[in-house]
C-alpha positions in Angstrom: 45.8 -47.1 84.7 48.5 -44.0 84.5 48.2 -40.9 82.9 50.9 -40.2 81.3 52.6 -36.7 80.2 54.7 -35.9 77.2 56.4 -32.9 76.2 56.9 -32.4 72.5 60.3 -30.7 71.6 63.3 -33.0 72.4 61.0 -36.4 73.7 57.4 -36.7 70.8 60.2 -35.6 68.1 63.5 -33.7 67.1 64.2 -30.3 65.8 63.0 -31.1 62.3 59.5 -32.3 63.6 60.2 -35.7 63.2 58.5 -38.4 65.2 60.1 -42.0 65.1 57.6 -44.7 64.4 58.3 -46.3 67.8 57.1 -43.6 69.8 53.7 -43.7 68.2 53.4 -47.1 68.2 54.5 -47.1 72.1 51.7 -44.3 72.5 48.8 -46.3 70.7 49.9 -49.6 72.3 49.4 -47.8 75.5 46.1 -46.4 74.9 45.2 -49.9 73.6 46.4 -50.9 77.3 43.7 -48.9 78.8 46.7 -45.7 79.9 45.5 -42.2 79.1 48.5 -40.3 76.6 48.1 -36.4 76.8 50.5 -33.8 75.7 52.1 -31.2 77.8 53.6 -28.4 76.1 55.0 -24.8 76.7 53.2 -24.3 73.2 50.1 -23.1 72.0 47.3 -24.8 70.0 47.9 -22.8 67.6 51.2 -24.1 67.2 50.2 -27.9 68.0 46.8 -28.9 66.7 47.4 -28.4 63.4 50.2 -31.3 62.8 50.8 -33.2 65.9 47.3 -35.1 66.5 47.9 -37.1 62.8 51.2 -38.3 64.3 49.8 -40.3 67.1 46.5 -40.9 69.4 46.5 -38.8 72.2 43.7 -38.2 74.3 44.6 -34.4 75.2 46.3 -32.0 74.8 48.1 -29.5 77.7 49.6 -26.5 76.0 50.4 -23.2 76.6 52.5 -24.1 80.3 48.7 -24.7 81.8 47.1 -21.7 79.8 45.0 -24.1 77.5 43.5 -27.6 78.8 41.5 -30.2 76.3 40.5 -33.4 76.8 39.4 -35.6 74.0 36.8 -32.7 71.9 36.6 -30.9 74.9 37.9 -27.2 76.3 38.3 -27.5 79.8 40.3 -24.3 80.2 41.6 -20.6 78.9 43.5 -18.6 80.4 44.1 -15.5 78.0 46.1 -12.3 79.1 43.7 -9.0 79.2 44.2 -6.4 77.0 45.5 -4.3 79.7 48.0 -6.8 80.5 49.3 -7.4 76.7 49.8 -3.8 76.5 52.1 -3.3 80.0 54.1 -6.5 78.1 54.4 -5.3 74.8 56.1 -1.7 76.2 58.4 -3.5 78.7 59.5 -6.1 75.9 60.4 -3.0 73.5 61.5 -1.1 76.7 64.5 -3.7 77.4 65.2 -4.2 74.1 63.1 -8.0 74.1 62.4 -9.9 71.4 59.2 -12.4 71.8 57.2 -14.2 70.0 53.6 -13.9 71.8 51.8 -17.3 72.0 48.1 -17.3 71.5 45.3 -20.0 70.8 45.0 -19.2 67.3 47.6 -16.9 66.1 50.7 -16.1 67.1 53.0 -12.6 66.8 56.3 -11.1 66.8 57.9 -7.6 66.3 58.2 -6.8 62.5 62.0 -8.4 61.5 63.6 -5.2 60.8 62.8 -3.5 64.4 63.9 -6.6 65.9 66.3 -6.1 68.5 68.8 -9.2 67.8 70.4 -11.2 65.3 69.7 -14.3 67.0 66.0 -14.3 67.2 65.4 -12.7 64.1 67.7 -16.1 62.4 66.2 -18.0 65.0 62.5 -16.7 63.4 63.4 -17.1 59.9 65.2 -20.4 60.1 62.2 -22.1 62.3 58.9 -20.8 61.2 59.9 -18.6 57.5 56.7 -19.6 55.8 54.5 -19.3 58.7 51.9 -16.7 58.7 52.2 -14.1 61.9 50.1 -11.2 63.5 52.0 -8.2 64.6 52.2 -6.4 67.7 49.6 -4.1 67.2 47.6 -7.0 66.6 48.1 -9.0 69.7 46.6 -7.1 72.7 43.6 -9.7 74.2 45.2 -12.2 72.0 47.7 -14.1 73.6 48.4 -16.4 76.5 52.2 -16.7 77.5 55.5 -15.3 74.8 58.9 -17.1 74.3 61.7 -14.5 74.5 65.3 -13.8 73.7 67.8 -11.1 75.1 71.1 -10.9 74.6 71.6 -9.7 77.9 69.6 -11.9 80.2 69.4 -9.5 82.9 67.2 -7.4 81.0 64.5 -10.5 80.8 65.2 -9.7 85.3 64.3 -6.1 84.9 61.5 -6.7 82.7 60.1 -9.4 85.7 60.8 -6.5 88.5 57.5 -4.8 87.9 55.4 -7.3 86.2 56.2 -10.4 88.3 52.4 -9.8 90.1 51.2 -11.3 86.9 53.6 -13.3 85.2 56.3 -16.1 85.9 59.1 -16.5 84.4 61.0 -19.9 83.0 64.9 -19.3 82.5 65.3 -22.0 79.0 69.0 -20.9 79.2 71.2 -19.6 76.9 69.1 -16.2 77.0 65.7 -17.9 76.3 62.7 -17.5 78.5 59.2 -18.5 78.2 56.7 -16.4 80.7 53.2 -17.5 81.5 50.2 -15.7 83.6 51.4 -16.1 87.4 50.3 -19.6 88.7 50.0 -21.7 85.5 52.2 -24.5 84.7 52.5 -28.0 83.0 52.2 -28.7 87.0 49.1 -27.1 87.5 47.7 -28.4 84.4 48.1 -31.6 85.3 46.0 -31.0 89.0 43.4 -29.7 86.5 43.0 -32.3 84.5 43.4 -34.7 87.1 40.8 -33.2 89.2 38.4 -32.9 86.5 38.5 -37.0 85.4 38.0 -37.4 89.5 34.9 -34.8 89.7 33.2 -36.6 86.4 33.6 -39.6 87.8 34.8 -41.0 84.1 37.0 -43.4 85.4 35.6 -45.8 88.5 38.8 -45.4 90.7 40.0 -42.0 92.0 43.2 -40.9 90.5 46.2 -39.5 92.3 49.5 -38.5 91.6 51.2 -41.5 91.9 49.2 -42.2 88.7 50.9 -39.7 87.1 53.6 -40.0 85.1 55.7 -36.9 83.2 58.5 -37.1 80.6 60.6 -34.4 79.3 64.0 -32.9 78.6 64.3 -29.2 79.4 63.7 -27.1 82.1 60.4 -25.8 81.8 59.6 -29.5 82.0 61.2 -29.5 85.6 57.1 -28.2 87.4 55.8 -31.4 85.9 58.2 -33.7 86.3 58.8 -33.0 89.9 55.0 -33.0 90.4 54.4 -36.2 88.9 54.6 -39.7 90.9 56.9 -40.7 88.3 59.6 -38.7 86.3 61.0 -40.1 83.7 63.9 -38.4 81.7 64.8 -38.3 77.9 68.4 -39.4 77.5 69.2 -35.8 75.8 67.8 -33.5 78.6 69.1 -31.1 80.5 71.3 -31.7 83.4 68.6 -30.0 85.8 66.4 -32.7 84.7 68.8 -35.8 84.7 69.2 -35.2 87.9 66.1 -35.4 89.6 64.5 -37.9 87.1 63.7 -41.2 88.7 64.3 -43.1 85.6 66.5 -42.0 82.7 65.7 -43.3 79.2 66.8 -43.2 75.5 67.3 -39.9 73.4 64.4 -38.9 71.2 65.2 -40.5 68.1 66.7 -43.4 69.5 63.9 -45.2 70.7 63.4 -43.3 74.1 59.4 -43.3 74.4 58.9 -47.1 73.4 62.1 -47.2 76.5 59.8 -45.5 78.6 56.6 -46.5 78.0 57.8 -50.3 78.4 60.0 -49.6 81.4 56.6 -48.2 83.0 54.8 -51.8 82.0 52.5 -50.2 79.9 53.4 -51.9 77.0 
């Protein structure tokens, strides 16, 4: 049996939210096969659960880089920034001139567009998510898990890190894009979670271990998974960080890559 670990954007579907019918064939053949399929995203439910479980079968879902952990109806795991913490962020984000969208479990929240700080993010906010309802800032303290961010100047995203890096971490997307989680959580160290939770229910009759697991991505905040995994598997668009250290290399997204994959693995 092999768990296996997919991120969404760039290997479950493109830009547009499109999956291709392979992929969720592969992923239902594969659960058919007796393999466990579970997501593992830098997003939140709240930006997940509401679309991608009619796409295909999955048995969990990993989100928020480790802050969020359910498996099948269950919540194994929360991991919510206090209210002190949301606070200290919000005043170094406006400090540095930050722009952020602030992830949480059931809402998410951004800057109102005209005190937005770039011309990027705000098009990147209107051209992504325009008809999506959003809390504000004021709103968000207590109510959020990790934020995606944008500075023109990345080294402001540095000086922002200097004084909160005690509590946060800090993934470098490129290109001036950063996701930062609560210090110690990770697609890694969601997968030790989950792992070690099937092993302590005794669900499954043989003890699982890394070598069981198997992670495919794309992009760099993929790389803590993939590298943690027994097997690391690469979608053919990725990220040269994450070509390189894949052990196998596979089709793009949305030309057949997961059914690639998934049958390279013999789980098909």
């Amino acid at each position: 049996m092999k768990l296996i670990f997919f991120d969404i954007d760039g290997t479950l579907i493109n830009s547009r939210r499109e999956m291709e019918e392979s992929t969720a064939r592969a992923i239902r053949k594969a659960g058919e096969n007796g393999h466990l399929c579970f997501v593992n995203t830098g997003r939140t439910a709240s930006l997940v659960m509401d679309w991608l479980p009619e796409l295909a079968p999955f048995d969990g879902y990993l989100c928020g880089c480790g802050t969020e952990i359910f498996f099948r109806d269950q919540v194994l795991m929360h991991k919510t920034l206090t209210a002190k913490e949301s606070l200290e962020i919000i005043r170094g984000l406006e400090e540095n001139r930050i722009d952020a969208i602030l992830e949480g479990e059931k809402n998410d929240f951004h800057n109102d567009l005209d005190k937005m700080h770039t011309e990027v993010f705000r098009n990147y906010i209107l051209e992504r998510y325009r008809h999506r309802h959003w809390g504000t800032y004021e709103e968000a303290p207590g109510n959020f898990e990790k934020f995606f961010c944008y500075a023109d100047d990345p080294a402001s995203v540095y000086r922002f890190m200097e004084t909160r890096g005690h509590f946060l971490d800090l993934i470098d997307r490129e290109e001036g894009y950063f996701e930062i989680v609560p210090k110690g959580h990770s697609k890694a160290t969601a997968m030790d979670f989950l792992v070690n939770h099937l092993n302590q229910t005794g669900i499954y009759p043989k003890k699982i271990t890394m070598e069981d697991v198997v992670a495919i991505g794309d992009s760099n905040n993929d790389l803590p998974m993939l590298e943690h995994a027994g097997t690391a598997i690469a979608m053919g668009n990725s990220s040269s960080a994450v070509l390189k250290m894949a052990n196998y290399v596979t089709a793009p997204v949305m030309q057949g890559g997961i059914w690639q994959a998934l049958d390279w693995l013999g789980c098909l």
